[in-house]
ROSE-4610 file (N, C-alpha, C; in Angstrom, 1 decimal, always signed):
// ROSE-4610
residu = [X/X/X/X/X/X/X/X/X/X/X/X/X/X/X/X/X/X/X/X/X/X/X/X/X/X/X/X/X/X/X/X/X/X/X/X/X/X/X/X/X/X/X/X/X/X/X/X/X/X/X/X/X/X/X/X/X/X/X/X/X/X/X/X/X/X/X/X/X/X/X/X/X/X/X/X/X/X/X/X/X/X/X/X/X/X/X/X/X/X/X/X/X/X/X/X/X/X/X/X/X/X/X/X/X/X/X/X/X/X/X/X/X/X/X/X/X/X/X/X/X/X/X/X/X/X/X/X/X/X/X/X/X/X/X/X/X/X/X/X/X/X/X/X/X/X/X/X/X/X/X/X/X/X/X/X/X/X/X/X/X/X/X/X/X]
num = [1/1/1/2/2/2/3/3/3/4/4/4/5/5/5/6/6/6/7/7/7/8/8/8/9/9/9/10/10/10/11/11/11/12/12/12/13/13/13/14/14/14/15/15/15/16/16/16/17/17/17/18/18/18/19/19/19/20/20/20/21/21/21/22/22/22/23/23/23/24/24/24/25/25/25/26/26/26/27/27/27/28/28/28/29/29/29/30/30/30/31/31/31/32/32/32/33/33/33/34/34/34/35/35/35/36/36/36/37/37/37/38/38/38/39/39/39/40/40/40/41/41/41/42/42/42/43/43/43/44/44/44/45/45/45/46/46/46/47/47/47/48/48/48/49/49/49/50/50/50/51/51/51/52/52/52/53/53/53/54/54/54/55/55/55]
x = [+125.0/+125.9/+127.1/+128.0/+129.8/+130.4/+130.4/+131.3/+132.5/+133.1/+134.9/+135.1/+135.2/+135.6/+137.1/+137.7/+139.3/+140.2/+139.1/+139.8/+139.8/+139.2/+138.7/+139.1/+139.0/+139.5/+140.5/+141.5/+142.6/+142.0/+142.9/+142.7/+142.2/+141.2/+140.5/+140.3/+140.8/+140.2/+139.5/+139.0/+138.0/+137.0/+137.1/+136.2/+135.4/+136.2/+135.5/+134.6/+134.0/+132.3/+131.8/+131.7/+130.6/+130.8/+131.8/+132.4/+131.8/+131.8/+131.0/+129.1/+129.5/+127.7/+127.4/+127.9/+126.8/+127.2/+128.3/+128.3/+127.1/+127.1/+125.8/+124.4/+124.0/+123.2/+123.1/+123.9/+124.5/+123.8/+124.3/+124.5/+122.5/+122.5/+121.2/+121.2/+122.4/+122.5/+122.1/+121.2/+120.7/+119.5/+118.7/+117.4/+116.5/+116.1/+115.6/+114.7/+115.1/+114.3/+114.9/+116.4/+117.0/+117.9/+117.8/+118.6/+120.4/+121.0/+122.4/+123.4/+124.5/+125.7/+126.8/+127.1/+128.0/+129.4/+130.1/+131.4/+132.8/+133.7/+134.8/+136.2/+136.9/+138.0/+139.5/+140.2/+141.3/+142.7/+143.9/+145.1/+144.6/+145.6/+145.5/+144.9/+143.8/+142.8/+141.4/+141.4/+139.8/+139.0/+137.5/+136.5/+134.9/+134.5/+133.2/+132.0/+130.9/+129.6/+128.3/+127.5/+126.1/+125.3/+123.9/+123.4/+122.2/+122.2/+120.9/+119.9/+119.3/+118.6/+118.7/+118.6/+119.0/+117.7/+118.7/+117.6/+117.2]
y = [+113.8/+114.7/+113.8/+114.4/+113.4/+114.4/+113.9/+114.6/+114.5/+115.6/+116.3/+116.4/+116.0/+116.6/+116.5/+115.9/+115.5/+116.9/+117.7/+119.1/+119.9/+120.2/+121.2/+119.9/+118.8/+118.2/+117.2/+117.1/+116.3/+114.4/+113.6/+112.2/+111.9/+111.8/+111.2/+109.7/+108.8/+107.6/+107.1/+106.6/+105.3/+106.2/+108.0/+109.0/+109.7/+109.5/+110.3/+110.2/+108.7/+108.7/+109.2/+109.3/+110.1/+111.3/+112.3/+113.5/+113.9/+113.0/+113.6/+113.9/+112.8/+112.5/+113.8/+114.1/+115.0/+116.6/+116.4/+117.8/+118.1/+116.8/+116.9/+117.3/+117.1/+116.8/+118.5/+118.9/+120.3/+121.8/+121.1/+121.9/+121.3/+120.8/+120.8/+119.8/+119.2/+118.7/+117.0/+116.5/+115.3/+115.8/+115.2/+115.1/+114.0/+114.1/+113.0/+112.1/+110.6/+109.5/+109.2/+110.5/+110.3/+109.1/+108.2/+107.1/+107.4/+106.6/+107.6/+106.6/+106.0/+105.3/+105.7/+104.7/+105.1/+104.1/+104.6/+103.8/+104.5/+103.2/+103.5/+102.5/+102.7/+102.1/+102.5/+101.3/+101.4/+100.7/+100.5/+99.8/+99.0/+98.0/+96.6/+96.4/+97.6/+97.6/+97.2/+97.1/+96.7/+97.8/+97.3/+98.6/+97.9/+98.8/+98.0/+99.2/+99.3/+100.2/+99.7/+100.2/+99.9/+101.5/+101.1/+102.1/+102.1/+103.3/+103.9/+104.8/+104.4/+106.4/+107.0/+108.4/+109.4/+109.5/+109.2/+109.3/+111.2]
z = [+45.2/+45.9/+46.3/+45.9/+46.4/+47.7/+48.6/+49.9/+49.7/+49.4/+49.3/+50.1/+51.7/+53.3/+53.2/+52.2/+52.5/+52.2/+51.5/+50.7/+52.4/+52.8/+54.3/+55.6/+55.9/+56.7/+56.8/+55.3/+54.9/+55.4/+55.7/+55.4/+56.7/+57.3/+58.9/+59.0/+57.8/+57.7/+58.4/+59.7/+60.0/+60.1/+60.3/+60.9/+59.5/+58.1/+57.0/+57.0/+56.7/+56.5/+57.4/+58.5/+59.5/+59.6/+59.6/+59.6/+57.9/+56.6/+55.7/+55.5/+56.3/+56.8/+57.4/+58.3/+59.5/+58.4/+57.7/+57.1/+56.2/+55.2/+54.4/+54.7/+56.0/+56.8/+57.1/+57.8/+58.3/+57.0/+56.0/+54.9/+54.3/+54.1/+53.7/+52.7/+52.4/+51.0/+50.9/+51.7/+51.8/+53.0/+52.7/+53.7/+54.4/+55.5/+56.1/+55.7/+54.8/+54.2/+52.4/+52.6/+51.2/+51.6/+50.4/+50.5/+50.1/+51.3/+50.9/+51.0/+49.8/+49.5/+50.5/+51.8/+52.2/+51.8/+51.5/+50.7/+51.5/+51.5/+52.1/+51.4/+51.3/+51.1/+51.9/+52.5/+53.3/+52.7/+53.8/+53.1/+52.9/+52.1/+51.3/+50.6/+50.4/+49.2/+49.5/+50.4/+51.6/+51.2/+51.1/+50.3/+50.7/+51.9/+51.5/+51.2/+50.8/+51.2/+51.2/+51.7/+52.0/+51.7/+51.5/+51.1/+52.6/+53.1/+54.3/+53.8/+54.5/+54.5/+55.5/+55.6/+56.4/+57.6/+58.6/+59.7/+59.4]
């Protein structure tokens, strides 16, 4: 599953990953103990992610 939140909540940067998160969550489309890529990239080209699982 890829979270589009930028189409329905335009550019939130430091806030997207969590605001995509709790939608996923909301919607059903990840479940509690699925392992989940969270990835971010900002100016200058700075980019990091880590992988969790879903409380």
């Amino acid at each position: 599953v890829v979270a589009r939140d930028v189409v329905d909540s335009g550019n939130t940067s430091a806030a997207s990953i969590p605001l995509a998160f709790s939608k996923l969550v909301e919607r059903g489309e990840i479940s509690t103990g699925d392992p989940v890529l969270l990835f971010g990239f900002g100016g200058n080209l700075s980019y990091a992610g880590q992988v969790v699982r879903c409380p």
